[in-house]
C-alpha positions, 0 to 999 in steps of 0.5 A: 401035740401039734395042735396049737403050733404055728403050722409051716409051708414049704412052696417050691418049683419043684415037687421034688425039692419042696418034699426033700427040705420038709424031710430035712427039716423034720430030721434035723428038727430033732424028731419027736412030736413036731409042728405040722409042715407041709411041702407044696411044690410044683406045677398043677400038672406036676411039672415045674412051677407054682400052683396057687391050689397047692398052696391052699391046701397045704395052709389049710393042712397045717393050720391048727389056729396060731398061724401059718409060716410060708417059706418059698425058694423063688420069684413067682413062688414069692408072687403066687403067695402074695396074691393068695394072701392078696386075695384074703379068702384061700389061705387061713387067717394068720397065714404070712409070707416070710422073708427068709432062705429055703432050707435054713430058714426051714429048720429054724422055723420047724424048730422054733414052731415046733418049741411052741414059738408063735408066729412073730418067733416062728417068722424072726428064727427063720428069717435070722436063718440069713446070717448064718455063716459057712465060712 
């Protein structure tokens, strides 16, 4: 049960991009019963861009109490999340913005909140997401 588990944020410019990495990340997160995730991308309009509203919404989807991981792919997605956070009243308590890359750090925060990781693992697993290596 989800229910105790860190919840996760996927904050992307686009729609389309923010749903794909939540899709990968629940595939390759091994199935099962899964920490909640949720994809917040785009524009108000739909179109390219960020919406503060968006990203409410999806915190307060996932928040199950123990705490919300936000991963976000660019600079004013970066902006939009601090300034929520900034503001103290849109995002649910224990929300934090982590510093990590898009879609690795995706999977190993599924993967982590999902093993019933709190926060602080949820947050280092995704940020670690870094040093992995291609070559």
């Amino acid at each position: 049960m989800s229910g105790d588990r860190v919840g996760i944020v996927l904050v992307s410019h686009s729609a389309a991009v923010a749903a794909a990495v939540a899709e990968l990340a629940r595939g390759l997160a091994g199935g099962g019963d899964l920490a909640p995730v949720a994809a917040a991308g785009g524009g108000p309009d739909g179109g390219l861009g960020t919406s503060a509203a968006l990203i409410a919404a999806a915190a307060q989807d996932v928040d199950a109490g123990a705490g919300v991981a936000v991963l976000v792919d660019l600079g004013s997605a970066v902006l939009t999340v601090k300034a929520l956070l900034a503001e103290g009243d849109e995002l649910p308590e224990g929300t934090r913005l982590v510093d990590a890359p898009f879609v690795e750090g995706a999977v190993a925060a599924l993967v982590t909140a999902s093993a019933g990781g709190d926060l602080d693992a949820v947050a280092a697993a995704a940020s670690e997401a870094y040093a992995y290596r291609k070559v």
